[in-house]
C-alpha positions in Angstrom: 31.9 41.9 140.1 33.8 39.2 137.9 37.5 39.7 136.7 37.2 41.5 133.2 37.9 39.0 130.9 41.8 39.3 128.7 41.9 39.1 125.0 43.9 35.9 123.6 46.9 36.9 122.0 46.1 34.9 118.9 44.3 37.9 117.5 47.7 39.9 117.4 48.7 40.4 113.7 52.2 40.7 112.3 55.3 38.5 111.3 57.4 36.4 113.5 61.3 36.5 113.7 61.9 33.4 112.0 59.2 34.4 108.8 61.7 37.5 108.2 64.3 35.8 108.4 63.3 33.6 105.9 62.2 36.2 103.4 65.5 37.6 103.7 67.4 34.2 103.0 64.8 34.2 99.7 65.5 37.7 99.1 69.6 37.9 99.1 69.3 33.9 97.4 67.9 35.9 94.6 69.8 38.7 94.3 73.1 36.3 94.1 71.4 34.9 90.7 70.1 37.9 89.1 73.0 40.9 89.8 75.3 38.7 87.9 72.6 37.8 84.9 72.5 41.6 85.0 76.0 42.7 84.4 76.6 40.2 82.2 73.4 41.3 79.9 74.8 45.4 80.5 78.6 44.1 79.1 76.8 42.0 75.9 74.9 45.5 75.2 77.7 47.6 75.3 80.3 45.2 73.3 76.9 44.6 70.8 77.9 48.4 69.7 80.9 47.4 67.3 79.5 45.0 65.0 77.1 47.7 62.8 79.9 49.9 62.8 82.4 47.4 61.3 80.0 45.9 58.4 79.5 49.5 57.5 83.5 50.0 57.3 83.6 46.9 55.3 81.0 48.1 53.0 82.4 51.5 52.5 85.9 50.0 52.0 84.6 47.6 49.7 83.3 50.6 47.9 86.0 52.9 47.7 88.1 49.5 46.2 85.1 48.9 43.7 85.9 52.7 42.8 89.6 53.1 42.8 90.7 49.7 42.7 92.5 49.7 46.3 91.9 50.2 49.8 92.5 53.0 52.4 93.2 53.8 56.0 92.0 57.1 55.9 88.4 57.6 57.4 87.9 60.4 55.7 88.4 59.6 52.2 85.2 57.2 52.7 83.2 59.6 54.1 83.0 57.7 57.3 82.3 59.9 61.0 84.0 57.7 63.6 81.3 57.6 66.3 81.8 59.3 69.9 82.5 56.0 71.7 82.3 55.6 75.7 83.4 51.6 74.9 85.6 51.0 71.8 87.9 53.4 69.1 87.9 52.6 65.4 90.4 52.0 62.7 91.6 50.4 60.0 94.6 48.9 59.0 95.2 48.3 55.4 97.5 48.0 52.1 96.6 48.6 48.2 95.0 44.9 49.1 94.0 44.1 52.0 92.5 45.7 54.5 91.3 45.2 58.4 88.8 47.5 60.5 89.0 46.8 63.5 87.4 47.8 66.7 89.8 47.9 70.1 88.2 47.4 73.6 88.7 50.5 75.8 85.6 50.6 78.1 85.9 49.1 81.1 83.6 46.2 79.8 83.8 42.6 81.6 83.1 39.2 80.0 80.7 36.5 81.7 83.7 35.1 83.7 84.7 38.7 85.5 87.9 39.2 82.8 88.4 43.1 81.4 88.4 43.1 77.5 90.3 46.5 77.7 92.6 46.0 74.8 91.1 43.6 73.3 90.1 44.1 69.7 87.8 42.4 66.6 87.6 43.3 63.2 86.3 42.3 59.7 89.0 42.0 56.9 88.1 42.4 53.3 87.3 38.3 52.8 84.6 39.5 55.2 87.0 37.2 57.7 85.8 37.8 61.6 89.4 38.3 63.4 90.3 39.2 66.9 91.4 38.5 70.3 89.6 35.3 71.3 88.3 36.4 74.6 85.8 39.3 73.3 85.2 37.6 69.7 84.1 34.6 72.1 82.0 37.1 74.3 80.4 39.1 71.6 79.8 36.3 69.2 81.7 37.3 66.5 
């Protein structure tokens, strides 16, 4: 009787060390690009909420001065529902005038080089003038 012949080992299927290895590297490579894309997209979405807001406190003030011939602070004289905000509180500053709405920074919301905007503010004066803080009128594009 002859020896029973072995199988190679070539026909053994699976990944060596070093492939792993290298699909990891490619893997965590990636991941150091994208997560930060990622954040910085999430901050520009939550800071994007202000600017709708304060054209339509511009238009109501510019309204209410069409109507009565000056300008007010109080919200509720223009008929204006400050929204429930996670990121930002309203207001507006104003005399007979001139008036600024402005939006302050309150979330915990980071611009693309890792600063909080907490405190920060923007706002739209009644020359339709973009003011702020540089940092988040910079990061929001206003």
């Amino acid at each position: 009787m002859k020896g029973k012949r072995r199988t190679p080992l070539l026909n053994q299927k699976g990944f060596t060390l070093t492939e792993l290895l290298a699909v990891i590297i490619i893997i965590g490579v990636l991941a150091m690009i994208a997560i930060p894309k990622y954040m910085s997209v999430v901050s520009k979405s939550k800071v994007a909420e202000f600017k709708p807001i304060l054209r339509q406190l511009y238009t109501l003030e510019q309204s209410h001065f069409d109507e009565y011939g000056k300008y007010t602070s109080d919200l509720e004289t223009l008929s204006f529902d400050v929204p429930k905000s996670e990121f930002f509180d309203y207001s507006i500053e104003c005399d007979t005038l001139h008036f600024t709405a402005k939006a302050v920074c309150k979330g915990n919301i980071k611009n693309s080089k890792g600063d909080l905007l907490n405190g920060e503010w923007v706002g739209i004066t009644e020359k339709e003038d973009r003011v702020g803080s540089d940092k988040l009128k910079k990061f929001a594009g206003w």
